[in-house]
C-alpha positions as CSV (number, residue, x, y, z in Angstrom):
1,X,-27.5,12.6,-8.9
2,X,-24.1,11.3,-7.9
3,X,-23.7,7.9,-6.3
4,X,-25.2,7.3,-3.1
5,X,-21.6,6.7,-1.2
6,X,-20.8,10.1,-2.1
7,X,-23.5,11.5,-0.4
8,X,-22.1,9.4,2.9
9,X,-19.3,11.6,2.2
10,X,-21.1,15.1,2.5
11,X,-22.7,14.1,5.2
12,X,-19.3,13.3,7.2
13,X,-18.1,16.8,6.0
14,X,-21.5,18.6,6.6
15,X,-21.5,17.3,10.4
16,X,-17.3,17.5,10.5
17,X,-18.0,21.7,9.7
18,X,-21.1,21.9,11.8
19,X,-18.9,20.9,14.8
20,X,-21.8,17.7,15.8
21,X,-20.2,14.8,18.1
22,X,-20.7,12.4,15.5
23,X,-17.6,10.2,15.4
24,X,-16.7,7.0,14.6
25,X,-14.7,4.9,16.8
26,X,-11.3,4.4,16.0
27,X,-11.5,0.8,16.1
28,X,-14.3,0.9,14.0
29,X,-12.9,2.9,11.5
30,X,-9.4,0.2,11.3
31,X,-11.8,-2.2,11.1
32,X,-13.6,-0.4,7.8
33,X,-9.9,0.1,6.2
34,X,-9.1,-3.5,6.7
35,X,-12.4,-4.6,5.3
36,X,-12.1,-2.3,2.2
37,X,-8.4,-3.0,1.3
38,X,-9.1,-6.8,1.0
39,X,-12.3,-6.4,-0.4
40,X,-10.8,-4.1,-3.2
41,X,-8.1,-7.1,-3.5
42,X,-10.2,-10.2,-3.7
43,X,-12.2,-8.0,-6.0
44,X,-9.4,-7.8,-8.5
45,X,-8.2,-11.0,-7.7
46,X,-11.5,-12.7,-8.7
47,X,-11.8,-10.8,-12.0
48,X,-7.9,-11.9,-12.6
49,X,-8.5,-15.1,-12.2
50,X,-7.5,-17.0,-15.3
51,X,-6.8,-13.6,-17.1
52,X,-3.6,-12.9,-16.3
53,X,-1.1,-12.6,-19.2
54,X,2.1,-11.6,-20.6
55,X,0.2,-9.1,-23.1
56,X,-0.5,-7.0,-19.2
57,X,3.7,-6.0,-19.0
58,X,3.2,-2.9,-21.3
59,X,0.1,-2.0,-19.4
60,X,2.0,-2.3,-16.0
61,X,5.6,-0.9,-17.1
62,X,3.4,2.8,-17.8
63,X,1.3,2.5,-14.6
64,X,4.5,2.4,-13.2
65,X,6.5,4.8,-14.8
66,X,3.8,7.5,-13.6
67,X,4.3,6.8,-10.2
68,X,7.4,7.4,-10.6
69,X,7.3,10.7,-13.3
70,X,4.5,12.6,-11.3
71,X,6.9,13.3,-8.0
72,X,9.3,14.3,-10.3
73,X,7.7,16.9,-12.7
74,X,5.3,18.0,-9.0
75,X,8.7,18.7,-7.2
76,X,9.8,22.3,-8.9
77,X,6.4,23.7,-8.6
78,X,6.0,23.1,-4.9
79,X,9.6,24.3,-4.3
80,X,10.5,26.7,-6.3
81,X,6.9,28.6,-7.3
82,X,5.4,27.3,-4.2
83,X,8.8,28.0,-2.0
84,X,8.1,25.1,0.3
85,X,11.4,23.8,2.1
86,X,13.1,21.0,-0.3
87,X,11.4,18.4,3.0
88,X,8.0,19.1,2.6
89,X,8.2,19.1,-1.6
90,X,9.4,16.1,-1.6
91,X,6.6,14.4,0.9
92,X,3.9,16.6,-0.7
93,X,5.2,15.4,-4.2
94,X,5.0,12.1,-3.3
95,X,1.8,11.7,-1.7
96,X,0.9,12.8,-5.0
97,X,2.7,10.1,-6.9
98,X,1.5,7.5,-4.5
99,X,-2.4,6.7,-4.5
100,X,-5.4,6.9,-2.5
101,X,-6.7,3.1,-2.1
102,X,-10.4,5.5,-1.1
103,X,-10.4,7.1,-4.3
104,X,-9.8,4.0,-6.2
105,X,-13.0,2.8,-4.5
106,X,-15.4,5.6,-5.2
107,X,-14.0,5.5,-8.6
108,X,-14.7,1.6,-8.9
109,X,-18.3,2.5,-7.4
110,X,-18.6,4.7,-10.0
111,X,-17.5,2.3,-13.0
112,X,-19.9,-0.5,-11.8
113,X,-23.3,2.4,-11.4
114,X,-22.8,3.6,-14.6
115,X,-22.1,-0.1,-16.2
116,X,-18.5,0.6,-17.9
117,X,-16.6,-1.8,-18.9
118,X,-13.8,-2.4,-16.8
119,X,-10.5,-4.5,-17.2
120,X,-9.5,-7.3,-15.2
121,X,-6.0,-5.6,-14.2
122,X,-7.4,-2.5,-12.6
123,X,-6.7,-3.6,-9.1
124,X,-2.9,-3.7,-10.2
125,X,-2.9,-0.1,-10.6
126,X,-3.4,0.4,-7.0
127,X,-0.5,-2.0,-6.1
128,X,2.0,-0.4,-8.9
129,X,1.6,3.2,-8.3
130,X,1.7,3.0,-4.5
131,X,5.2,2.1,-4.6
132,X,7.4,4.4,-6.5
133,X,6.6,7.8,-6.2
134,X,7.2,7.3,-1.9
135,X,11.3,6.1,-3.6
136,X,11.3,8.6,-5.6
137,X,10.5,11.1,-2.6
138,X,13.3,10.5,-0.5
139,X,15.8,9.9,-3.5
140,X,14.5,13.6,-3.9
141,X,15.1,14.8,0.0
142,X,18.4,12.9,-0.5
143,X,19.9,14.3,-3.4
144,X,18.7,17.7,-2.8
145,X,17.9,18.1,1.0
146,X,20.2,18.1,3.9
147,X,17.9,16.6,6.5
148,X,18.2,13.7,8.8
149,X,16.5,11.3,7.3
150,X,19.1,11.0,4.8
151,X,20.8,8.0,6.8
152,X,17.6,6.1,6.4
153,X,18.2,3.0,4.3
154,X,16.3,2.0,1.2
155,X,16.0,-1.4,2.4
156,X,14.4,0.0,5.6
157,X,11.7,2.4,3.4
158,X,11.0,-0.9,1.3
159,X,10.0,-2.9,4.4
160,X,8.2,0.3,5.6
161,X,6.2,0.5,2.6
162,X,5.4,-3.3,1.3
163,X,5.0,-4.8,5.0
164,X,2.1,-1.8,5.6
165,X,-1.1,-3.3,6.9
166,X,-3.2,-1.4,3.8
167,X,-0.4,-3.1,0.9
168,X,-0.4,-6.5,2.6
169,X,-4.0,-6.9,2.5
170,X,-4.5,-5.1,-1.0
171,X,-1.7,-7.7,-2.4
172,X,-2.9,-10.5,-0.5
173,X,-6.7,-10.2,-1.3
174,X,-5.5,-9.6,-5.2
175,X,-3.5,-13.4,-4.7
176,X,-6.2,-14.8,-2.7
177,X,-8.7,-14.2,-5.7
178,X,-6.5,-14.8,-8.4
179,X,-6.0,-18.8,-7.4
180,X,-9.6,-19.4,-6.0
181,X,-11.7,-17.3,-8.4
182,X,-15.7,-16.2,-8.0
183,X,-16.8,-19.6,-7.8
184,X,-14.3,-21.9,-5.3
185,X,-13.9,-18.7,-3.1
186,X,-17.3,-17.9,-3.1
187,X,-18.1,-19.2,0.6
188,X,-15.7,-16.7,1.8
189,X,-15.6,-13.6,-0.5
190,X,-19.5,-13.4,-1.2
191,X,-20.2,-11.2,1.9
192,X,-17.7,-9.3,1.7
193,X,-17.2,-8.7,-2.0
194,X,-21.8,-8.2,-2.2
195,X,-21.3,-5.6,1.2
196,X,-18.5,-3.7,-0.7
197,X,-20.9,-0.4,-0.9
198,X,-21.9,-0.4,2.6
199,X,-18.2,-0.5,3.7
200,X,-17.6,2.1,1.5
201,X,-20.4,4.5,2.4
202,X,-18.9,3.8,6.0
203,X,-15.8,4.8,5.3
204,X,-16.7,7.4,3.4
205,X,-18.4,9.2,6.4
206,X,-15.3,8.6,8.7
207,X,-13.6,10.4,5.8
208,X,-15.6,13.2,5.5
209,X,-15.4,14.0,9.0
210,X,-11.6,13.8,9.1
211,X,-11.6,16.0,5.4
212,X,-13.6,18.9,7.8
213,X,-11.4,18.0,10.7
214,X,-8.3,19.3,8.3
215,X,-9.9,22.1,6.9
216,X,-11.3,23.8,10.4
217,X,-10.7,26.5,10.5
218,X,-10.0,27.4,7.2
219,X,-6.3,27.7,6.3
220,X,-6.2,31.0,4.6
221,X,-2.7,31.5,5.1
222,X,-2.1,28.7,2.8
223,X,-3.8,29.3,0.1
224,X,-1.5,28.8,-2.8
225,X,-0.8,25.2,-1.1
226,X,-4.8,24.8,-1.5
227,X,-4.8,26.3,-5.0
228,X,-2.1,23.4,-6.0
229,X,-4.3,20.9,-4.6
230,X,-7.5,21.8,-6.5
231,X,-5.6,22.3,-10.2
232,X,-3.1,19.4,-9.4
233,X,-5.7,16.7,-9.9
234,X,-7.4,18.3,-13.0
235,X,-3.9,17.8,-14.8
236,X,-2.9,14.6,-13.5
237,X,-6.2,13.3,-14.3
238,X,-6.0,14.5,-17.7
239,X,-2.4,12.9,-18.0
240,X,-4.0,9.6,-16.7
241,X,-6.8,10.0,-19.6
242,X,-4.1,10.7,-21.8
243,X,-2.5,7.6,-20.8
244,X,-5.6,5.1,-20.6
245,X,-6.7,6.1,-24.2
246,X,-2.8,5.5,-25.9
247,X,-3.4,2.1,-24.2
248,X,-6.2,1.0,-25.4
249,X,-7.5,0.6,-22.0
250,X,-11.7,-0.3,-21.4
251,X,-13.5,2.8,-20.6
252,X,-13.9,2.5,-17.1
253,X,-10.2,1.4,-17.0
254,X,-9.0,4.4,-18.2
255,X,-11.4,6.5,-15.6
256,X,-9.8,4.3,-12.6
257,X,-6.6,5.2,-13.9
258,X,-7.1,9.1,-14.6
259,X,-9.0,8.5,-11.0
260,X,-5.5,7.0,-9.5
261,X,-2.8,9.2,-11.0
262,X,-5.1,12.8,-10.0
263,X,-5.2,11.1,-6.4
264,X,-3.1,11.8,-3.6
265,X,-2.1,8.9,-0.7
266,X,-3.7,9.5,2.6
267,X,-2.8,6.5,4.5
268,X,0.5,4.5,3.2
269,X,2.4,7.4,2.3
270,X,2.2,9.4,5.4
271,X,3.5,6.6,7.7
272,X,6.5,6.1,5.0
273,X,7.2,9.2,4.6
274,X,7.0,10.2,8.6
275,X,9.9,7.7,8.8
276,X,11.8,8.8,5.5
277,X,11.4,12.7,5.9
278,X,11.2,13.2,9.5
279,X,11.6,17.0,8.6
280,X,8.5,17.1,6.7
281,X,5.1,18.6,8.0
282,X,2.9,16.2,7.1
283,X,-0.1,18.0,8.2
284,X,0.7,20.1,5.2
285,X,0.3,16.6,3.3
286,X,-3.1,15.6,4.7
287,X,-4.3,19.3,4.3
288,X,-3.4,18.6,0.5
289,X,-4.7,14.9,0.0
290,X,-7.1,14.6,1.8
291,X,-8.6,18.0,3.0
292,X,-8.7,19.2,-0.6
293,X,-7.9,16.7,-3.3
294,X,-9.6,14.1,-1.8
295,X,-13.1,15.5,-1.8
296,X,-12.6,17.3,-5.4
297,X,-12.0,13.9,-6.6
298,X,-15.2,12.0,-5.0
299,X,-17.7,15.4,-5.6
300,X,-16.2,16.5,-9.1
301,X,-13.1,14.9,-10.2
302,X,-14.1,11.2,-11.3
303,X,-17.4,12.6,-13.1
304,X,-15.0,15.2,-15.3
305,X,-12.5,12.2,-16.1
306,X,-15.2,10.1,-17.0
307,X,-16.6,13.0,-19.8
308,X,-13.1,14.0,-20.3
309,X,-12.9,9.8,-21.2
310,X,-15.6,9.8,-23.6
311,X,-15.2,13.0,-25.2
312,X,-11.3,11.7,-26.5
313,X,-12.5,7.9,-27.1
């Protein structure tokens, strides 16, 4: 049986297809986001608290190199096999560089159900791939595109990126927890760090009925687009195992990490990229992340990384 917030998921999808009126208010659904992002942070934060060391550099310096390497090696195929304009490669590549904060949560429910062990630095992951692969993107549009958003500054993508409500909160929470700990912050963080699954099950059904929302009707004219999105995970998820066993990492580390990389951003990438690649579609994007990778990763995807985990440890 898988994880009771998954089902939360189906059921979002299930009514999204069956055309129902169930919706969640849009407020309510900001508020969910918010909740989850610091949650996750104070999460990490906590379990960082008095753990954080030099020996972590090594760990962090690859984390970050792959957000950096997957836009780069996903680039050719979606422009030259796929023959998408050189805009929407580089938006599609680096949604799929960056990371989807929802993923990371299913794939944290997932560690904690099935009691792996799981390091204190996992959090960090979320911070240090978010970051890179939306750079590398437009350095990609930039040196090979001739669209307007070439004039856009770096400086200006930066403050895009690290001033967006999802980053602030993650980093924040993650600080927030790292000086106060489980014990002094416990007044504050207990509710929402012991309500963590309801919050995701929420969410989860607000994103199941925006995954139907992107997939109705069915886009048969871009099927090879959809193809990409169902193998693309299965190999950057094997790259991420790959990766998590060379270091060393916990068990359920290394699954939130092959979890991460075989994600693909469906909230701080799109408004980074809107503003960087104004010629990109980025309802191709979504259709990608989070009509098709998104729920391959919650139904399937974690459970393979985790055997995939195990069968190489």
């Amino acid at each position: 049986m898988p994880d009771i917030v998954v089902m939360f998921f189906v059921l979002g999808v299930t009514a999204g297809l069956l055309r129902s009126d169930l919706k969640i208010p849009q407020a309510t659904y900001e508020t969910l986001s918010l909740l989850l992002m610091l949650t996750i942070g104070l999460k990490g934060g906590m379990v960082l608290h008095g753990n954080l060391h030099w020996q972590l550099l090594p760990e962090m310096g690859a984390v970050l190199l792959l957000g950096g390497l997957i836009p780069l090696m996903l680039y050719p195929v979606l422009n030259k096999l796929l023959n998408l304009s050189v805009a929407n490669s580089a938006s599609i590549a680096a949604h799929y560089g960056s990371v989807s904060a929802g993923t990371f949560a299913v794939a944290l429910a997932f560690a904690e159900s099935n009691s792996l062990n799981v390091g204190a630095e996992v959090t960090l992951y979320l911070v240090m791939l978010e970051l890179p692969a939306i750079i590398v993107g437009l350095l990609l549009y930039r040196r090979l595109g001739n669209g307007s958003g070439q004039n856009l500054s770096l400086k200006a993508l930066w403050h895009e990126t690290l001033t967006n409500k999802s980053v602030i909160l993650l980093v924040g929470g993650v600080i927030i927890g790292m000086m106060y700990g489980t014990q002094q912050g416990s007044q504050v963080t207990s509710l929402l760090t012991n309500s963590f699954k309801v919050v995701l099950a929420l969410f989860l059904l607000e994103m199941g009925l925006m995954a139907a929302q992107t997939l109705r009707p069915i886009p048969w004219h871009h099927w090879r687009l959809a193809l990409f999105a169902l193998i693309t995970p299965n190999l950057l998820g094997a790259i991420g195992v790959c990766v998590g066993t060379a270091l060393q990492l916990e068990l359920g580390s290394v699954v939130i990490l092959a979890s991460l990389v075989a994600s693909a951003s469906y909230i701080a990438a799109p408004a980074a990229i809107k503003a960087a690649i104004p010629d990109a579609d980025i309802g191709l994007a979504m259709l990608c992340s989070l009509g098709i990778t998104f729920p391959f990763n919650v139904l399937l995807g974690i459970g393979m990384y985790h055997q995939i985990a195990l069968f190489m440890s």
